[in-house]
N, C-alpha and C positions, 0 to 999 in steps of 0.2 A: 666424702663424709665431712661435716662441720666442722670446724675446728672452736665453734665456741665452746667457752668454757659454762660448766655447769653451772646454776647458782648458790647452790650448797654444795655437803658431803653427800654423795648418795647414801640412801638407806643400803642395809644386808641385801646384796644379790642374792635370789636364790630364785631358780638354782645359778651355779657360776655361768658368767655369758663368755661362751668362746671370743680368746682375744683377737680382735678386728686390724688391727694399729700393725703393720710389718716396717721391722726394723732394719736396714744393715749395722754387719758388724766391722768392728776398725781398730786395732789399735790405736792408743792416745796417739802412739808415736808419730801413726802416719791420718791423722787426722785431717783432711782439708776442709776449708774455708769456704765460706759465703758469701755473696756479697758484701761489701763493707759497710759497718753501720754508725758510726761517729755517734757518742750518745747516744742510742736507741735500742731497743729492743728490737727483734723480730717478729711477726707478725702476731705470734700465739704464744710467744715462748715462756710468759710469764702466768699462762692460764691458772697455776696452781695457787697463787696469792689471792685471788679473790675468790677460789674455789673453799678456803679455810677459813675465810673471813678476817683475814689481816687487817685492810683498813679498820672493820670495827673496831679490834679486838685494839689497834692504836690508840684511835679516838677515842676509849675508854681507858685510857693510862697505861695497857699492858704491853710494853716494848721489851720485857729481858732485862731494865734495869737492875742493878746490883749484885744479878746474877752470873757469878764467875765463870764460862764457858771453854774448855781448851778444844783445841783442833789439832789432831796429829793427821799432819800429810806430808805431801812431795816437798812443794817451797811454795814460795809466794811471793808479791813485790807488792807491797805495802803503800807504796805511793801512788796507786793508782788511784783515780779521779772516788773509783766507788768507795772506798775506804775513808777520806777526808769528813772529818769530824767524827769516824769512828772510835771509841775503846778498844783500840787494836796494838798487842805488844805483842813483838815477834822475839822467839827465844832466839839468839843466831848460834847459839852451839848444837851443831847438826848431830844427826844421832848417827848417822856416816862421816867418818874421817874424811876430813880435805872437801863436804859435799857443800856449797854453799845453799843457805837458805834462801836468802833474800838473791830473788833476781831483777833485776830492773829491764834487762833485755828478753821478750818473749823467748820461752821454754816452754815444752809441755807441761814439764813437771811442774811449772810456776804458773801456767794456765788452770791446773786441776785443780792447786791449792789455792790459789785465787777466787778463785769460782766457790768451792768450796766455802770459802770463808763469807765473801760474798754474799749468798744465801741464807746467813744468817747476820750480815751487820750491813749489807748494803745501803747506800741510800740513792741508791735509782740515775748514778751518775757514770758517764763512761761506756764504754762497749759493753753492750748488753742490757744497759741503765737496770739492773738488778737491784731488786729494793730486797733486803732481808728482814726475815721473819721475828727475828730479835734485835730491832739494830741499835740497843739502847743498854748489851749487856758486854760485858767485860771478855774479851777474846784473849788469849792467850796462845799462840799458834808457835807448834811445834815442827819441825821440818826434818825430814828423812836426809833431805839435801839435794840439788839438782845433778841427774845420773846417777842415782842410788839405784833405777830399776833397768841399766845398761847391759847387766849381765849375774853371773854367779858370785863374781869377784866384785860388784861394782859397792860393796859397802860392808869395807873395814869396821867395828867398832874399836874404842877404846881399849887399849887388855884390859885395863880394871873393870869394866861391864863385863866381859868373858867370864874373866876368874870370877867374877861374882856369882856366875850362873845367868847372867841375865841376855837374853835377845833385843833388838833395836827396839823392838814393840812393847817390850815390858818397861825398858829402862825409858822410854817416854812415856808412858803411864805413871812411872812412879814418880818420874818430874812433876808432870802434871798436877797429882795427888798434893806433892809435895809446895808446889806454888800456891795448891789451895783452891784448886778447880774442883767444880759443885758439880758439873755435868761433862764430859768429855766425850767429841764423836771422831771417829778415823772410818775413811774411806780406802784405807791400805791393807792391803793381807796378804801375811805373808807365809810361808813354807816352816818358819822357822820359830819354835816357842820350848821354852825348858820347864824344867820344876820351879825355877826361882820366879819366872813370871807368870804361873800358875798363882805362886805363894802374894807378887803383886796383886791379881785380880782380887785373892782372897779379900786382901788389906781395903781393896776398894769396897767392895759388897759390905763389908764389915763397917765401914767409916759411911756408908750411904752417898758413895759417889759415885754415880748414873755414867754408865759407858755405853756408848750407844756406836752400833757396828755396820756397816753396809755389809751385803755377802757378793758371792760371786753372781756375776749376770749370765753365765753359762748354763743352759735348762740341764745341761747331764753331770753338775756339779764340780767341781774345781776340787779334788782331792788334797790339793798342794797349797791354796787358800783359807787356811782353818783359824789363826790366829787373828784376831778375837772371835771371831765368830761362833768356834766351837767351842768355847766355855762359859760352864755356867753361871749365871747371870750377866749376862752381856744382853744387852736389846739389838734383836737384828733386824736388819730392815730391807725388803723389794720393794722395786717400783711401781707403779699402776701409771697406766694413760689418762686421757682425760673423759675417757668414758667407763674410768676403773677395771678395767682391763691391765692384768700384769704383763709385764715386760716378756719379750720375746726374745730371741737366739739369733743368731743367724739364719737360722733354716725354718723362723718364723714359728720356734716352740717357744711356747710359754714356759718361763722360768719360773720354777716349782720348790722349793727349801722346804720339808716340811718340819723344821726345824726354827722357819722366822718368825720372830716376833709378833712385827705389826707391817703392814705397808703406805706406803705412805706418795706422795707425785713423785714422778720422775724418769717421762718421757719428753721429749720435745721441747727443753729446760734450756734456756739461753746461757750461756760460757760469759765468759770475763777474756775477751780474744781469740784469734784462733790462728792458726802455722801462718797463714799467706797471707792475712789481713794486719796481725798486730794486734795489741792490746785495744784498737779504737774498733776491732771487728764484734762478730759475735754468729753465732749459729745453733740451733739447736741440737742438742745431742742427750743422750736416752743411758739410765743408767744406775744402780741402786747409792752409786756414789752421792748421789745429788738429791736422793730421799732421807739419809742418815743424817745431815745438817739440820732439813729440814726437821726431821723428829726432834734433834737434839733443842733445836728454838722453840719450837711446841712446847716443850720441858723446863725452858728456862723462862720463859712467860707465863708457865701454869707456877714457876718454884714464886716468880715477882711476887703473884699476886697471893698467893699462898704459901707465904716465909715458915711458918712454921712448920711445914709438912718435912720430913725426910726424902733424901733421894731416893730409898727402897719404897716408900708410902706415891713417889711422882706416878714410878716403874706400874705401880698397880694401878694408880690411876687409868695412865696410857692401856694398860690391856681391858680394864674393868668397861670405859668409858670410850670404842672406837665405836667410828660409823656414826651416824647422825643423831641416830634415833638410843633412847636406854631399851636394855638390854640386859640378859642374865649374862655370866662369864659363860663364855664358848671358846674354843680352840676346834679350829680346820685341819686336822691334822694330815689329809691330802692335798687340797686342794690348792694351796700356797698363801694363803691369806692370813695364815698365824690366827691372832685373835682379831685381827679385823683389823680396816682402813683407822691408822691415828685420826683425829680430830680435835683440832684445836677449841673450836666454838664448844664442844662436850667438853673437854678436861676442865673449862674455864668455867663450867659451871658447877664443877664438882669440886669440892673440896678435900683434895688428898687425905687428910690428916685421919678421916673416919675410917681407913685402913690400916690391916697391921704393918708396921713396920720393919717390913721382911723382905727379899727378895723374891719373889716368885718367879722367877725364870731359872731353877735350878734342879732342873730332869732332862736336862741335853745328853747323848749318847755317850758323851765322853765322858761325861761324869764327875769333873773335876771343874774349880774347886769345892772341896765337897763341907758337910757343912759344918764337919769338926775344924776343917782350916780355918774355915770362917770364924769361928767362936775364939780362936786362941789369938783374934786381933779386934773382940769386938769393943774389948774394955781399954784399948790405946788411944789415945789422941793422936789427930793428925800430926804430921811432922813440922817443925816449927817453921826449918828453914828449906830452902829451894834444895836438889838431888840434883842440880847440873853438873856439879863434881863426880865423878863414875867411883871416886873412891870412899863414899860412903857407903858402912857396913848395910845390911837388913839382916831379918831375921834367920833368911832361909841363905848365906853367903855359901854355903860348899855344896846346896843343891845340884846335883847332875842334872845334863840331859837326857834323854832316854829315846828307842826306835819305837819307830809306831809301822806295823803294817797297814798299807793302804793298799786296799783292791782297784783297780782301773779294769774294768769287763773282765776278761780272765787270765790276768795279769798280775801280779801279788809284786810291789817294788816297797822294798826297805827302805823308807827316809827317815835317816838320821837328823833328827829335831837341832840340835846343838851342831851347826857345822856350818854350810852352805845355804844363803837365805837367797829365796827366789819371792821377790815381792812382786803384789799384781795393785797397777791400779785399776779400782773397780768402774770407775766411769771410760769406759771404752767404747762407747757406737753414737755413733751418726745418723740423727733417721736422714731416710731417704723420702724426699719430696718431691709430687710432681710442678709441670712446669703453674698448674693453678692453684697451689697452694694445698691441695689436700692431699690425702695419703695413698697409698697404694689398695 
């Protein structure tokens, strides 16, 4: 099969074309490497920038400037080649005790958030030569810390995050919030979420700041990966191949949410390094991790060029205006497609502001935050100064956590929300290639 890339967005498939593209699966952990590629890309790996129209969308001024962007991931090292001349501050108070952020020696976990970041600020230099989608907008990268995802134990928080009610996930959101970040993506999810970080999302939805989530890449769903994803107003994101075809499983099923948002590339996506090569390597790997950035730069190039829209007015944008073509609102509610392929060349021609300034993503199963939470923070200003200190009060401070039954086939296991966090990250598989370059 071809590996060029399209020269637009496709139009609406219909009906859906069974997915072609078979994947393996990998953890990050044990990830290997590819050939070594010193500045360069892989042969395909960046198919998805010219699939959205990025150069244009450059050459006509719209790069993310002024657009404050956070990134909650693993870690990251900042010095690397594709970062130079970026708008990139890294918080180094990790949201795991003793986990450092900033790594300078390859890690996985500083490979994912690298890449990650990458994706939206690169400028085309270093392993992988990854040029991002926004590389003109304000990064702010928040880190879980490297060996956060080593086991049950592997992340401490602060007691004052505890006693507050708050989980890792929440209390880097509410940094985020609080630095003053317009749009925020994380590629992490994790097992663990309370009341108090319910009452953060609230605060976001309320304040019109855009959280945009990967989900799990498993087709039979990831029980124990809910946080962000399963609350309401959060933008979730799958992958598609380069023939829009969603991501696949191990056993070569199409991964299904019918719960996601929007979908967006993120098969075949070049790294920033990889285990055996180092940071000068690079390889393609498949993953909805690597589609959430993506969205998130879509939204901070559509906030550039249309400053006065709110972040609830982008949200609507993105579902109103996917796929290439206009279109009435539609929701897939099988087939995994949410409301459709993001598209950047569309949102760019639309001007958010003609929508109401609401959330529309707020009928997820779980049901929370619901929309009275919302209203009792719609009339606050954002917070003046940074929440890197754990011992600042919020509103919701003696919030409990609570059990949530989770079915697994026919299996009923109690996990206790407020206790033991099992974090996943979402970017996990490796496509497998043959020895001439195309797929299986």
């Amino acid at each position: 099969m071809s590996r060029t890339s399209p020269a637009s967005l496709p139009s609406r498939p219909s009906p859906r074309r069974a997915r072609r593209l078979l994947v393996g699966l990998a953890i990050a952990a044990t990830m290997t490497a590819g050939a070594v590629l010193p500045a360069q890309a892989s042969e395909n790996g960046q198919w998805w920038y010219e699939l959205y129209g990025v150069p244009a969308a450059h050459a006509d001024g719209w790069t993310g400037e002024g657009v404050k962007v956070a990134v909650i991931d693993a870690a990251i090292n900042p010095d690397l080649p594709v970062f130079e001349g970026a708008d990139l501050t890294v918080d180094e108070t990790p949201v795991c005790l003793d986990k450092p952020v900033v790594s300078a020696d390859f890690s996985h976990d500083a490979n994912h958030g690298s890449t990650i970041t990458a994706l939206l600020i690169g400028n085309g230099e270093g392993g992988g030569a990854i040029r991002g989608i926004a590389p003109d907008a304000s990064v702010t990268f928040y880190g879980w810390g490297v060996g956060a995802f080593d086991g049950e134990d592997a992340c401490p928080l602060p007691a004052e995050v505890e006693e507050r009610g708050l989980t890792g996930g929440g209390w880097a959101l509410e940094r985020a919030m609080a630095d003053g970040a317009e749009i925020v993506t994380t590629s992490i999810a994790s097992s663990s979420f309370s009341a108090a970080d319910e009452e953060v999302i609230a605060q976001a939805i309320a304040r019109g700041v855009v959280f945009v989530s990967a989900i799990s890449n498993d087709a039979a769903g990831d029980p124990l990966a809910n946080f962000p994803s399963a609350f309401n107003g959060v933008v979730t994101v799958n992958a598609f191949d380069v023939d829009g075809n969603l991501q696949t499983d191990a056993q070569g099923t199409p991964v299904i949410d019918n719960e996601v948002t929007v979908v967006a590339a993120g098969v075949d996506i070049d790294t920033v390094g990889t285990a055996t090569g180092g940071w000068a390597d690079t390889i393609p790997v498949t993953g909805s991790s690597l589609s959430a950035p993506i969205v998130a730069g879509m939204l901070a190039v559509t906030s550039q060029k249309y400053p006065e829209a709110g972040g609830n007015q982008l949200i609507q944008s993105l579902i109103h205006n996917t796929w290439a073509d206009d279109h009435e609102l539609e929701y897939d509610p099988t087939g995994g497609f949410g409301y459709g392929a993001a598209s950047l060349g569309h949102l760019l021609r639309v001007d958010p502001a003609q929508y109401p300034d609401e959330n529309p993503i707020m009928d997820r199963r779980f049901g929370g935050p619901s929309l009275d939470q919302i209203a009792q923070y719609s009339s606050e200003a954002p917070a003046a100064t940074p929440s890197a200190d754990p011992s600042a009060p919020t509103a919701d401070e003696d919030a409990p956590g609570w059990v949530v039954p989770v079915v697994i086939g026919a299996v009923v296991l109690l996990i206790v929300i407020v206790g033991a966090v099992i974090l996943t990250i979402v970017l996990v598989r490796r496509s497998k290639k043959n020895p001439n370059g195309g797929t299986p």
